[in-house]
N, C-alpha and C positions, 0 to 999 in steps of 0.2 A: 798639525802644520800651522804656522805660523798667517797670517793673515797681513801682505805685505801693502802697505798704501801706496800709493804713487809718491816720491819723495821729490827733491830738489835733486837733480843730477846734471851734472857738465857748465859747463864757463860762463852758459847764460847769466847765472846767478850771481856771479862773481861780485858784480856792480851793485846788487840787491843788497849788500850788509846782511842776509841771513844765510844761515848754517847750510852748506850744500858737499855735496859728494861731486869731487872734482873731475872723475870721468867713470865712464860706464864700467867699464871692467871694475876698477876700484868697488863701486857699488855693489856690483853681484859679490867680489868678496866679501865684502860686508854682509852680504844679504847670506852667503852660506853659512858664514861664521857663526850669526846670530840663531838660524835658522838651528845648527846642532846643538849649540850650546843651550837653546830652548828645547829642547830634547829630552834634556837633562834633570829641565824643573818638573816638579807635581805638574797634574793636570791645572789648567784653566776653567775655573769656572767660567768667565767672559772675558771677553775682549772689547774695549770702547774706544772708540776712535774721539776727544772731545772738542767740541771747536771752542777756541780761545779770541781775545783780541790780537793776538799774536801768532796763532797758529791752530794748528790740529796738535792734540798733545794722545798719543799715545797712553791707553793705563787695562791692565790685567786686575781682575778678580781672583783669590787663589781663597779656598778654604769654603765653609759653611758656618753658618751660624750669623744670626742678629746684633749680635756685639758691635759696639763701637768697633769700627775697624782702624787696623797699624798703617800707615802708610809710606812707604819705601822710598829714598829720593838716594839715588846713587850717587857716585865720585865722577869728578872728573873722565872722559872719555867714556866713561862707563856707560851700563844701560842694564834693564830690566835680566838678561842671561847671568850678570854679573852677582847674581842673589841665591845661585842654587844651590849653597853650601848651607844658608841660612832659612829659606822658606819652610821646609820642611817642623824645624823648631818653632820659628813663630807662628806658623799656622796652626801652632797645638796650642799655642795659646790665645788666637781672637782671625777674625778673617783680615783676610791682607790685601792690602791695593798695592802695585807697584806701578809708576813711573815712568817713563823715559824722559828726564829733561829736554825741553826745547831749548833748541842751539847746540844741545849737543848731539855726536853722534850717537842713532837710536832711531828707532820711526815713530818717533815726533816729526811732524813738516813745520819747519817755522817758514812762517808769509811775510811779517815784519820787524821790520829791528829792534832787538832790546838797548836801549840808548842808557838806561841807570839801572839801580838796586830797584826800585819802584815798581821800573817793567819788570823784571825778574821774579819780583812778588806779587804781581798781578795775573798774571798767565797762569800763577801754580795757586792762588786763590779762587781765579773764575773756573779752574781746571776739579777742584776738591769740591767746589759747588756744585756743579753738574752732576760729581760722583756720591755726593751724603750734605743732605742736608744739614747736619747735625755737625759740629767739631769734631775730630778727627785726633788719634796720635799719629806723632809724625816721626821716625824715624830716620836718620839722614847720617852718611857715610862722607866722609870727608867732605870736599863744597856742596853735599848734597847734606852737609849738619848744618854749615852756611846757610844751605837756602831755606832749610826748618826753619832758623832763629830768625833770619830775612823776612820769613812771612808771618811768625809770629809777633813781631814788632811792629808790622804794618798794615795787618790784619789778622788782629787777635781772635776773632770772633771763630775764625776757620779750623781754630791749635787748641786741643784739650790738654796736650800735655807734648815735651820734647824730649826726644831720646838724641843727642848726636855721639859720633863714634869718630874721636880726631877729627873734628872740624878746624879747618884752618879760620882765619880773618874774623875770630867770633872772641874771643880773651885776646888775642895777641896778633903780632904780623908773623908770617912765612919767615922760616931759615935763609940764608942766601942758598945755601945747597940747594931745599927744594923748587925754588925760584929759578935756578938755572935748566934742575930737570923739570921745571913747567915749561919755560921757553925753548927747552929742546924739543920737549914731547910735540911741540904742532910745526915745526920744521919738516916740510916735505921732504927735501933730500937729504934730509939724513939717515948715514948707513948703517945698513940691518944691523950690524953687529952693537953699534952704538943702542939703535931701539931696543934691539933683543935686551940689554943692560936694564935699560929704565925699565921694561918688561918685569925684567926678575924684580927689581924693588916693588914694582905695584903688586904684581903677585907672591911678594911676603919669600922672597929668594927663591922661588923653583927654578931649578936650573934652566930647563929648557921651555919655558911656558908657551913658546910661539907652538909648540905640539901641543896646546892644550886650546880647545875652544875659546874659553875666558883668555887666553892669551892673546891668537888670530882678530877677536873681538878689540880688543883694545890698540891690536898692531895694524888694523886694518884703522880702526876710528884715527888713530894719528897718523897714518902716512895716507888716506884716502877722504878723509872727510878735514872740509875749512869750517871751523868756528869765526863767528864775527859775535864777542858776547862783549859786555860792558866792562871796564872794572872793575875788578869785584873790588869794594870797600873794608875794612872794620866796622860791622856793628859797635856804636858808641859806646860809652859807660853812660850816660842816661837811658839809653834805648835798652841795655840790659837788664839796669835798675829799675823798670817797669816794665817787667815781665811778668805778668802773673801764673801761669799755667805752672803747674808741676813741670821738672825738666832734672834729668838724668844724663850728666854729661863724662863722657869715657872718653881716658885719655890713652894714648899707646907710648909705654914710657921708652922703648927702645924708635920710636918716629924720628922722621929725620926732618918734619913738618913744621915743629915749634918744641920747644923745651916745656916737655909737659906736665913736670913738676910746678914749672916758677907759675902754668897758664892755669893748672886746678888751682894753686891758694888764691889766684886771682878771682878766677870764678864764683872761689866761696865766697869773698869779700863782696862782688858784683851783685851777687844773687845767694842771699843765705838764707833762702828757702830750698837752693836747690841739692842735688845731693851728684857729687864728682869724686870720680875713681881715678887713679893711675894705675893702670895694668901693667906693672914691668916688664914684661918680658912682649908685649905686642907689639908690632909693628905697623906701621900706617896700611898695613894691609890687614887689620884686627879684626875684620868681620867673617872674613878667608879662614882665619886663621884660628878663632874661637867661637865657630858658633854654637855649639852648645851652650856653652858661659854665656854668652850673650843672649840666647833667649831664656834662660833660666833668670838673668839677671832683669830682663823685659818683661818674662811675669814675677816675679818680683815686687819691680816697682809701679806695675799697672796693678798688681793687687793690691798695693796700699796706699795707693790714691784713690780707688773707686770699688763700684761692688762689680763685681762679672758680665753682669745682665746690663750693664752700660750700651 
């Protein structure tokens, strides 16, 4: 069973500038949604509730072993349920932390407002400090390969090495396309039929995904839960060209995100230590969609950056 925090729920918050669940009912959707779709993952070795400058941030332990561990930052709307096609692989290869973004919807409680990139990189630095002392890889999923490279940039100390998987705002800006479906996705009233659409695109075209937990999860985060986050920016070309960590960047060449052809040769030019794929045929849903690849491809390149016993 899930171990559920007291979260931010109904109007009060509204005026607070942080992440709240706009009424009760909406929450317990939310709350069952998450509740089966966690059903679904491997067992938890723990659960930590961590406090931040900014909140209580939510993070799972999954696997065994001493190893440096992977650390999980999901997409947009997303949260911790949203990994259970993937855990299973990466946990054969090192023990795994996963996430819930604060501000997003998830059981994270955010208290205070994220105002810039700064704040956004400080919550998920004091947050990986609590959990290992030691650098960490970090693996991140659309805005959650953002907020890797985010916190690599401005707290390097915390990143042994970056894996992102179609990060948007990190080589290039957003499509108009997907820009429209980001300001659709937190539109309260908008109808089901419409949501059910951007559904299908996050979830890599299933027809019907509102049947599917990870579906409920995400239809529930956009029509029940308010985001109050910052702008997210472009990481610079200075701030990429001093990167030093190892870093492994996947692009999904069928995304409807950014053109991700023209944003790898960018990358190599930015950072030509680092090593970037285009996957033709993936979709901004590539982790759904290929994880086997993707963890084969993640030990891979954790083996030949370092020894095992990290």
């Amino acid at each position: 069973m899930v171990e559920f925090p007291e979260s931010n729920v109904g109007p009060k918050f509204k005026g607070k500038r942080v992440g709240y669940f706009r009424e009760t009912a909406g929450y317990r959707r939310y709350a069952q949604a998450y509740q089966d779709g966690f059903e679904q993952l491997p067992p938890v070795r723990e659960t930590i509730d961590v406090p931040t400058s900014f909140g209580v941030v939510r993070a799972y332990r999954f696997g065994d072993g001493d190893t440096t561990p992977l650390v999980l930052l999901p997409g947009r709307q997303a949260s911790t349920p949203l990994w259970a096609a993937n855990l299973p692989g990466l946990m054969a290869v090192r023990p795994v932390i996963t996430l819930d973004l604060l501000g997003e919807p998830g059981l994270s409680v955010q208290s205070k407002r994220l105002t810039d990139d700064a704040d956004q990189a400080t919550w998920l630095s004091e947050a990986l400090a609590e959990l290992e002392s030691r650098p960490v890889h970090v693996l991140g999923v659309s805005i959650g390969g953002w907020s890797a490279v985010n916190l690599a940039v401005r707290h390097p100390e915390r990143v042994a090495s970056l894996i992102t998987l179609d990060a948007p705002f990190v080589f290039g800006a957003m499509t108009w396309k997907m820009i429209v479906i980001s300001l659709g996705s937190v539109l309260p009233g908008m109808p089901e039929k419409w949501r059910n659409s951007l559904l299908s695109w996050i979830s890599g075209g299933v027809s019907a995904p509102q049947d599917m937990p990870e579906g409920r999860l995400i239809a529930s985060g956009m029509k029940d839960f308010a985001a109050y986050l910052p702008m997210t920016n472009r990481i610079s070309r200075e701030q990429l060209s001093a990167l030093a960590q190892p870093y492994l960047g996947i692009f999904a060449g069928r995304s409807i995100v950014h053109n991700s052809r023209k944003l790898a040769d960018r990358a190599r030019k930015l950072v030509p230590g680092g090593q970037f794929e285009v996957w033709p045929d993936a979709s901004h849903a590539i982790n759904g969609e290929y994880p086997d690849e993707i963890a084969a491809r993640v030990a891979k390149f954790l083996g030949e950056i370092g020894p095992a016993e990290d």
